[in-house]
Every structure is written in C-alpha cells, then in structure tokens.
NUGU-790257 format. One record per residue: residue number from 1; residue in one letter; chain; z, y, x of N, C-alpha, C in turn. Coordinates in steps of 0.2 Angstrom, whole numbers. Last residue first. Layout:
% residues N
{NUM,a,A,{Z,Y,X},{Z,Y,X},{Z,Y,X}}
...
% end
This chain:
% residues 225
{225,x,A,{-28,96,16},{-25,89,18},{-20,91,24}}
{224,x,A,{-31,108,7},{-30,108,14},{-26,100,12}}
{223,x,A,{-48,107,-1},{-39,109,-2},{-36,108,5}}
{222,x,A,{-62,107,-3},{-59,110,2},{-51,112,1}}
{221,x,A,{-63,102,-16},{-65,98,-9},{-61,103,-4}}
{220,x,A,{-57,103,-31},{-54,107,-25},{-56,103,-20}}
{219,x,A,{-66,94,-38},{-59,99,-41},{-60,106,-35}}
{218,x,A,{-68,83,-32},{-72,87,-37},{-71,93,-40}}
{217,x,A,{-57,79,-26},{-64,80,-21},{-68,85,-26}}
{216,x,A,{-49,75,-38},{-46,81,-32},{-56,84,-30}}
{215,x,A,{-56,62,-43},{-54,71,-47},{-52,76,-41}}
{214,x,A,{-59,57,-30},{-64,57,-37},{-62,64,-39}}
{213,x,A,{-48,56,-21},{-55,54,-17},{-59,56,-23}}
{212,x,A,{-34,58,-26},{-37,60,-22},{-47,61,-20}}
{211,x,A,{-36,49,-38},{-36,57,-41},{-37,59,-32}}
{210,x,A,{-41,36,-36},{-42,41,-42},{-41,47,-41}}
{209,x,A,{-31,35,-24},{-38,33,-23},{-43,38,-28}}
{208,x,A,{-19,33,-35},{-19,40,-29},{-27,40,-27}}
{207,x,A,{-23,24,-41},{-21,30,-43},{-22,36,-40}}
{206,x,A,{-24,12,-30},{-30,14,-35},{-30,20,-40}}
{205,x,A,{-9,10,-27},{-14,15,-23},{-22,13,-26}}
{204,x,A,{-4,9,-40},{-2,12,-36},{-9,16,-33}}
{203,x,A,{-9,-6,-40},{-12,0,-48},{-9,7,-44}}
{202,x,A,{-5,-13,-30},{-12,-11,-29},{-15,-6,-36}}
{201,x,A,{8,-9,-33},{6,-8,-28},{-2,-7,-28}}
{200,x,A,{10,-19,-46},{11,-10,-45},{9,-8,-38}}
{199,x,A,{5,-29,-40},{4,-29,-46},{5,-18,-45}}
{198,x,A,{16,-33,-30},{7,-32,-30},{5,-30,-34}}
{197,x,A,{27,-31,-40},{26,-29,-35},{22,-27,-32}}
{196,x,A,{24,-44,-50},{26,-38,-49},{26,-32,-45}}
{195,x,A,{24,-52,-38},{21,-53,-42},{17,-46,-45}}
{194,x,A,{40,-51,-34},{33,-50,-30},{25,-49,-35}}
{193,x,A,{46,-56,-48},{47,-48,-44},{40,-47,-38}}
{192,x,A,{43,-68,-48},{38,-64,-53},{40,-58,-50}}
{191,x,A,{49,-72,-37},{41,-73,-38},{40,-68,-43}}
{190,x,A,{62,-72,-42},{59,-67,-35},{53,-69,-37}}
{189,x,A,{60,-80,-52},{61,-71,-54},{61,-67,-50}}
{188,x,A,{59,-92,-48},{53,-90,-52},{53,-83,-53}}
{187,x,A,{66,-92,-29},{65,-94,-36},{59,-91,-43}}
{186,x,A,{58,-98,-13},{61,-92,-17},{59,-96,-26}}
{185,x,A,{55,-106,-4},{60,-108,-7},{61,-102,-14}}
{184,x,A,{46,-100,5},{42,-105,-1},{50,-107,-6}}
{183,x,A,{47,-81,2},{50,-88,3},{47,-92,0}}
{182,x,A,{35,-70,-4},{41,-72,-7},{43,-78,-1}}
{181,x,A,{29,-56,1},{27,-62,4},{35,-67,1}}
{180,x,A,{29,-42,5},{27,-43,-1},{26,-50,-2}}
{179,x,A,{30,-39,19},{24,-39,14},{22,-41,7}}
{178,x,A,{43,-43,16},{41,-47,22},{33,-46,17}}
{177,x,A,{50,-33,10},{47,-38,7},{43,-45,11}}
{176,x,A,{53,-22,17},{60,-26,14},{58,-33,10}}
{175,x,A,{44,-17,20},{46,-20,25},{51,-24,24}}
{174,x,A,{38,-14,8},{33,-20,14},{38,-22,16}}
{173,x,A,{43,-3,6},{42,-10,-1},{42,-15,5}}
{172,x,A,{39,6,16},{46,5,16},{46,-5,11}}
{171,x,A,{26,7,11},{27,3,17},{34,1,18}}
{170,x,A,{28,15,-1},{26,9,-1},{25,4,5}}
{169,x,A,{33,26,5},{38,23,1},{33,16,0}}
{168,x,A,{23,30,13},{28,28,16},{31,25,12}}
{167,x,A,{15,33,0},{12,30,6},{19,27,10}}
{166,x,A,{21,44,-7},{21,37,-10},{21,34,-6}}
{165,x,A,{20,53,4},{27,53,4},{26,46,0}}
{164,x,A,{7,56,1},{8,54,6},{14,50,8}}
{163,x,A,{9,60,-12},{5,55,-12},{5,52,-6}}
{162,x,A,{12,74,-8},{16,69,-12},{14,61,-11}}
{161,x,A,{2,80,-2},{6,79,1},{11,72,-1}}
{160,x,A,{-6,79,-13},{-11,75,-8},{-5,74,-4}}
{159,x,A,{0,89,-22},{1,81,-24},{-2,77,-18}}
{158,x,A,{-2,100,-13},{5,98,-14},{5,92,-15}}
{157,x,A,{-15,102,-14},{-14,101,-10},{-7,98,-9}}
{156,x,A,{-16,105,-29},{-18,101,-26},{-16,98,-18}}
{155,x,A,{-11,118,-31},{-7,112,-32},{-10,104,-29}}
{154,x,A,{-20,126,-24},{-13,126,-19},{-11,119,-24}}
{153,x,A,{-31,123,-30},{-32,122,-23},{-25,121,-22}}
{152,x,A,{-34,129,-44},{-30,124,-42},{-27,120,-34}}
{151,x,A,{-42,139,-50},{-35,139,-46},{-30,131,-44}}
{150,x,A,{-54,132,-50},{-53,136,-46},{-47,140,-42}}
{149,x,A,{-52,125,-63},{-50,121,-56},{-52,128,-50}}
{148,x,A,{-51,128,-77},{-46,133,-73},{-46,130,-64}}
{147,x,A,{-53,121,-87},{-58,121,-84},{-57,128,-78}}
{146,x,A,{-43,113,-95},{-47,119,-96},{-51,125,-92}}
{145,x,A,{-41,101,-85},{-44,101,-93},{-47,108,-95}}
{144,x,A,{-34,111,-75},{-41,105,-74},{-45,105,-81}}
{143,x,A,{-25,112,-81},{-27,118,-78},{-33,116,-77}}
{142,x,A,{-16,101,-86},{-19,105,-90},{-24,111,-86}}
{141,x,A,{-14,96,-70},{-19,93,-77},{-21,98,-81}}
{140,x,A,{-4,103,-65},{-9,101,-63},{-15,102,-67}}
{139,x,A,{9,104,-76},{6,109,-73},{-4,109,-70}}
{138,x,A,{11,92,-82},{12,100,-85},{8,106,-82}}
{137,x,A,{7,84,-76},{7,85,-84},{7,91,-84}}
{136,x,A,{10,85,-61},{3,83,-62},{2,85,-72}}
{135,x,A,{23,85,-65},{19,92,-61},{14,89,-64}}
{134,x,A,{26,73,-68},{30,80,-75},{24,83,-68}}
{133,x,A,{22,67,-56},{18,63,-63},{20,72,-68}}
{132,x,A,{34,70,-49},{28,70,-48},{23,69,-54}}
{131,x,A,{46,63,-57},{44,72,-54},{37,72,-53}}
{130,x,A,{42,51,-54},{43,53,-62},{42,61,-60}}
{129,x,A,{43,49,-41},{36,47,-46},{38,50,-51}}
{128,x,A,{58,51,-40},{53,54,-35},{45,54,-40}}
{127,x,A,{60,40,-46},{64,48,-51},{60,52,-45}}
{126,x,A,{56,29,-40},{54,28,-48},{57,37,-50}}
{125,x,A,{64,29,-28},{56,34,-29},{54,31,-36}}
{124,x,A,{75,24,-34},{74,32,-31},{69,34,-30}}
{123,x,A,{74,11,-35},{76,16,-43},{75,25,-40}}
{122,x,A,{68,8,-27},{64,7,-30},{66,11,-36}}
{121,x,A,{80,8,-17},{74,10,-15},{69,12,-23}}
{120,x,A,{88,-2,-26},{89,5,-25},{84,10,-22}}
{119,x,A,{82,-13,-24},{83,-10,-29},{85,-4,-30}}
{118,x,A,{82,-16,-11},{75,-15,-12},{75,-12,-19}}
{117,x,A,{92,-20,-3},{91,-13,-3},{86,-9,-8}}
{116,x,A,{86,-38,0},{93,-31,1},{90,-23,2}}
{115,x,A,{78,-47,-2},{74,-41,1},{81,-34,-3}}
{114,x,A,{83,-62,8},{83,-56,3},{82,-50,4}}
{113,x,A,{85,-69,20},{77,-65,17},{77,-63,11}}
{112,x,A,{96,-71,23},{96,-68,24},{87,-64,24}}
{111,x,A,{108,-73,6},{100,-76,11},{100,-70,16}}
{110,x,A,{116,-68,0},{118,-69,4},{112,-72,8}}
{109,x,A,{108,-63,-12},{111,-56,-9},{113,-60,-1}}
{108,x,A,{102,-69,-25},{102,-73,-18},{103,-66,-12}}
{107,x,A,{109,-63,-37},{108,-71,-37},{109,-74,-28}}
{106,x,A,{107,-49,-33},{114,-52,-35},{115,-59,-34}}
{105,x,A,{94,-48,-31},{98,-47,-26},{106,-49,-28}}
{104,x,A,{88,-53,-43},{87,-56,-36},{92,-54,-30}}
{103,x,A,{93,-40,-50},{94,-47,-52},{94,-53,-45}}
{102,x,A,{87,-31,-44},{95,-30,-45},{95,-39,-46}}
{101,x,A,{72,-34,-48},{76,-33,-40},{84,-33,-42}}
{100,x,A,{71,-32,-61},{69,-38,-58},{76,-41,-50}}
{99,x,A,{75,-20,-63},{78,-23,-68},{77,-31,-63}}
{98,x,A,{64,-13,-55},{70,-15,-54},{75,-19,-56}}
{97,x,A,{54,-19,-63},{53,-21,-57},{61,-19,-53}}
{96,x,A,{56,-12,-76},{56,-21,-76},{57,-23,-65}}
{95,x,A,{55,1,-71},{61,-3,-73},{61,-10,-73}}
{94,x,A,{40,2,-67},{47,2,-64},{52,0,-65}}
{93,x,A,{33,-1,-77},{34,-6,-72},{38,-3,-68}}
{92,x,A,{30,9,-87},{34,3,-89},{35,-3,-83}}
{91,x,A,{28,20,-80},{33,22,-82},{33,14,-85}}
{90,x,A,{14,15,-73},{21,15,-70},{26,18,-73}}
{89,x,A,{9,15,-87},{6,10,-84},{13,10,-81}}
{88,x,A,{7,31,-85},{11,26,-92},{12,21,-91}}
{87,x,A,{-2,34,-76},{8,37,-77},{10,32,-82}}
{86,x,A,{-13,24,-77},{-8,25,-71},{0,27,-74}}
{85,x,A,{-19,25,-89},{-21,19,-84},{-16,19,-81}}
{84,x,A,{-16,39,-95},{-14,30,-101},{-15,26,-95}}
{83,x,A,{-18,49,-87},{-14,46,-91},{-12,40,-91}}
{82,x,A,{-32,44,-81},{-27,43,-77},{-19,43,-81}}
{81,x,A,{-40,45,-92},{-39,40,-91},{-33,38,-86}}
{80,x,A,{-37,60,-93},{-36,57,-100},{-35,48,-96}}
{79,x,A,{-44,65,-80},{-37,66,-83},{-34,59,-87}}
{78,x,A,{-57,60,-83},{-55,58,-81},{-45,60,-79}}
{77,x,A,{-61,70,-95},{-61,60,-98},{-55,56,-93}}
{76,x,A,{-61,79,-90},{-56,80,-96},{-53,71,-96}}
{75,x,A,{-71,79,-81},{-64,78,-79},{-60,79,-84}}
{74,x,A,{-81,64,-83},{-80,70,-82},{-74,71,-82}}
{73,x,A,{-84,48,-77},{-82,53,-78},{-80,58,-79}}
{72,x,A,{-90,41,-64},{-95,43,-68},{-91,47,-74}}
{71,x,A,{-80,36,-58},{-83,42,-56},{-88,44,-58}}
{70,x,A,{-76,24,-67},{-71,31,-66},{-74,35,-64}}
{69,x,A,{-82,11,-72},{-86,18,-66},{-81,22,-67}}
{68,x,A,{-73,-4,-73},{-74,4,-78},{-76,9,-71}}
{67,x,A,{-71,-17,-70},{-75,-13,-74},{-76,-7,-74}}
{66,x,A,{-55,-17,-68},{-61,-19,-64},{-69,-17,-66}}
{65,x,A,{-50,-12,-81},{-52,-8,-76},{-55,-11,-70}}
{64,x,A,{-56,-26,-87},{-56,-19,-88},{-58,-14,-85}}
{63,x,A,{-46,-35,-81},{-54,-36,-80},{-58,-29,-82}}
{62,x,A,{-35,-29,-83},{-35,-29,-78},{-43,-30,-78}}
{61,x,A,{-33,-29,-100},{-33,-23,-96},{-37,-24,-88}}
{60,x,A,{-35,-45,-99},{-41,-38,-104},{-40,-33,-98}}
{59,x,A,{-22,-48,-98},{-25,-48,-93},{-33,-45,-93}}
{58,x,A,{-14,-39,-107},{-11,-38,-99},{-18,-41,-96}}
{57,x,A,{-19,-45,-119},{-20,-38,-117},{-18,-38,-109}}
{56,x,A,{-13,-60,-116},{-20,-57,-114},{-23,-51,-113}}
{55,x,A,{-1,-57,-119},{-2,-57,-111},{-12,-57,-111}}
{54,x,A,{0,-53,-131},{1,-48,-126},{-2,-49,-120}}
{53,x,A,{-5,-64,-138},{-8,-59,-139},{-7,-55,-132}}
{52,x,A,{9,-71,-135},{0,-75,-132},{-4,-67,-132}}
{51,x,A,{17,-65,-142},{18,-66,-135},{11,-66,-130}}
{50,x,A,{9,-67,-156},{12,-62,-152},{13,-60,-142}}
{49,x,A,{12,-83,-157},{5,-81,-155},{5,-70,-153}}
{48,x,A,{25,-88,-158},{22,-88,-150},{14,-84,-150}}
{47,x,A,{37,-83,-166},{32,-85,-167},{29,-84,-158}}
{46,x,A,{54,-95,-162},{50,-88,-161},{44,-90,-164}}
{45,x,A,{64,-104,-158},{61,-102,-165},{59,-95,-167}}
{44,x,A,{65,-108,-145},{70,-100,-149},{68,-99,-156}}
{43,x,A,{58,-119,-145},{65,-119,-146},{70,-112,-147}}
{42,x,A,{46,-112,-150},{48,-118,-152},{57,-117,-152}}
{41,x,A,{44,-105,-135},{43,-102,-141},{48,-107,-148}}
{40,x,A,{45,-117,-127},{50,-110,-127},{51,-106,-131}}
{39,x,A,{32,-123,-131},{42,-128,-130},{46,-121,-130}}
{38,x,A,{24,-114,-127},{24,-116,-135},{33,-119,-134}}
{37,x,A,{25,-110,-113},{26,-106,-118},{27,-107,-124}}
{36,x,A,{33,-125,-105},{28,-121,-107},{31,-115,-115}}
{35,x,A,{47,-123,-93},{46,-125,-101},{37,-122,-103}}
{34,x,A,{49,-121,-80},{44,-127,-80},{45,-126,-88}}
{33,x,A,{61,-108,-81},{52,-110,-81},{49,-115,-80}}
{32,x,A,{72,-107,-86},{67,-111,-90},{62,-111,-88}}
{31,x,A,{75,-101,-77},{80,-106,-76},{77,-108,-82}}
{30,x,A,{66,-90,-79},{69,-89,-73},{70,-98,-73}}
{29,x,A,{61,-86,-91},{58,-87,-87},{58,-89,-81}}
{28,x,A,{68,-87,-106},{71,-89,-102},{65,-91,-94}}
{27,x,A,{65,-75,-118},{64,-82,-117},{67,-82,-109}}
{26,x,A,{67,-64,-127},{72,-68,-124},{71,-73,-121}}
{25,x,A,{56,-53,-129},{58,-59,-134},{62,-64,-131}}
{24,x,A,{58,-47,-119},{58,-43,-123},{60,-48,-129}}
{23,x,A,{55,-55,-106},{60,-53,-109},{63,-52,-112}}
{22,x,A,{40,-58,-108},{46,-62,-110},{52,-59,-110}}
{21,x,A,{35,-46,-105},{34,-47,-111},{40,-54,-114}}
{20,x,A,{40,-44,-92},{44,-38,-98},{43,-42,-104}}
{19,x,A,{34,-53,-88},{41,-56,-89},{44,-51,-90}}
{18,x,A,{19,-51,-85},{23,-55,-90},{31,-56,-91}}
{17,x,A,{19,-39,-78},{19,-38,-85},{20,-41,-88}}
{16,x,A,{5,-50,-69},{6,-45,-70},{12,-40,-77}}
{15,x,A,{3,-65,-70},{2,-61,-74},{6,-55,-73}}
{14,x,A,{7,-78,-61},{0,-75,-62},{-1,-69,-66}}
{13,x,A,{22,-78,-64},{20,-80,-55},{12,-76,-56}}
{12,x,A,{21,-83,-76},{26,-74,-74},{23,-72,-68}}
{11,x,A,{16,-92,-79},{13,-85,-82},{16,-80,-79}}
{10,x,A,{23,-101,-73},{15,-99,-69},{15,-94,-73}}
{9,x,A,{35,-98,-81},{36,-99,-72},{28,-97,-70}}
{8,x,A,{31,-105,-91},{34,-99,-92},{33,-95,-85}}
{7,x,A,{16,-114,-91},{24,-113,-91},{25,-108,-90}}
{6,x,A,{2,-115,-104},{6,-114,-96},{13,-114,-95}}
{5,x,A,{-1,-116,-118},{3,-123,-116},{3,-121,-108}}
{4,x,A,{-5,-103,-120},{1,-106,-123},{5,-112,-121}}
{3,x,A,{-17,-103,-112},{-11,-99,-111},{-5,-101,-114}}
{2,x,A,{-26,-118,-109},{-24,-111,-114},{-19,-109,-111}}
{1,x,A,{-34,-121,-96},{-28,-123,-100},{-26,-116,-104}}
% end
C-alpha cells in the first residue's frame, strides 16, 4: 500500500521521525489517526506529496545506513559521517521525543503505566548529549581530522567514560518504559513516542558502537576504558 493511502496512526507507529514531519504541517496523528494521509492532507487543504516525500527520505535513510561499511572509512570521512548520521540525527529527535513525552504524560499522568518522569529525564540527558557532542566538535574531532590522534588518548578516554554515563541513561528510558513496551490500550502518540524511542535508542547505541569499537580503536586502541 502506498504511503499516502496509510493512516496517520501506522505511519507514526512504523516510521521513525514521522510525527515531527506531521507536526510540522498540523496534521492531527493523535485523535485523527485512523484518517489516511491523503483524507488529512485533503481536509487541511495541504499538498501531500511533500509530506510523502519526507517520510520516504526517513525511510531511504534507514535502509541506507543498514548499508553502509562505516569501517571501511577513513577518519576524516568517518567523523564527517558521524556528524550528519548521529549528532544531527539527535539534535532533531530529542525535542520531538520530549515534546512527545510531556504530552503523554499530561493526557495519561493518572495510569499507572505511565512512563511519569520520562520527560524530564529526557530533557536532561538531551543538555548532557548536547555537551558531549560540543567536546567531541570542538575539541575531539578536529584533532582526529587533522591527523593530531596521537594526542588524543586522554579525550578519548573521557568520551568512552561519557558514553558510559548514555548507557545508564538509556536503561533508566527502560525502566520508565516497561522496555520500551507501550500498553495494548496505549494511544497513537504513546505509540509513536515508543516508536520513537526505539528509534533513538537503537541510532543511539550504533553511535557510540561507531566511535568507540571503529573511530576510537583506530585512533587510540590503548586509551584507558
């Protein structure tokens, strides 16, 4: 089935990124989702082939980087890819994923498998990740590109620590999420928040997997873990 004729509801529940992109154009995913994407487009008097376009970029990407030998690249390339794939990737799914969480927490706060607290949690290691990420730019990376990895052993060893400190933050996600696991009653915007969720979680730990186990090893194998 084309994408255009899906409901609002499976594209947000199967696509990763879908429900910034419907946000962004107002459409109603939550308490319109049984509407397909043409009926929604249609009745906000939007063009829909834009919308269509994005989600397939989102779902390109994924097949994409299922694709791509990262360790057949050299280290400028692979900086460069860790950029655009990973920090940029989570500079736009954080917010949506909190923006998501406050919502679900307002709407269903009184359940008690509400994953209460999870928006806070989420807005605080989003400003923990955003520090991390400014080291790794400013400091880390350019030393790497210009071919300075000899001193790099002490910064590296910091980020492996950092990366540790994501690791707990991302089992704390588990435990407010019953694993990431919605309710069968749960609504279309807890779904897409999960959705979401997995979605940064498995780009997450394929980040750190990237620069520890591929760029680090080749950089600084001997950094102290």
């Amino acid at each position: 089935m084309e994408l255009i004729d899906q409901s609002l509801g499976q594209l947000a529940r199967r696509i990763a990124g879908a429900t910034r992109l419907f946000d962004a154009h107002q459409l109603d995913f939550c308490c319109g989702g049984n509407q397909t994407l043409r009926a929604a487009a249609t009745a906000a008097g939007i063009d829909a082939a834009p919308i269509v376009a994005g989600l397939q970029v989102l779902q390109s990407q994924a097949v994409a980087d299922d694709a791509q030998d990262v360790d057949a690249l050299d280290a400028p390339t692979l900086v460069d890819h860790i950029l655009t794939r990973y920090h940029a990737v989570h500079r736009e799914q954080l917010p949506e994923l909190i923006r998501l969480a406050r919502k679900v927490e307002s709407v269903h706060g009184e359940r008690a498998d509400c994953p209460r607290g999870l928006a806070d949690h989420l807005a605080e290691w989003a400003q923990e990740l955003e520090s991390h990420m400014r080291k790794e730019e400013d400091v880390l990376f350019p030393m790497i590109v210009r071919g300075a990895g000899d001193l790099a052993g002490a910064p590296i060893t910091v980020m492996r620590m950092e990366h540790d400190e994501h690791g707990v933050s991302l089992r704390r996600v588990a435990e407010l999420t019953n694993d990431i696991t919605p309710p069968p009653a749960a609504c279309t915007t807890w779904r897409a928040l999960y959705t979401g969720l997995r979605g940064f979680r498995d780009d997450l730990m394929q980040h750190i997997h990237t620069e520890n186990n591929i760029l680090f090893e080749r950089i600084a194998p001997a950094a102290v873990r």
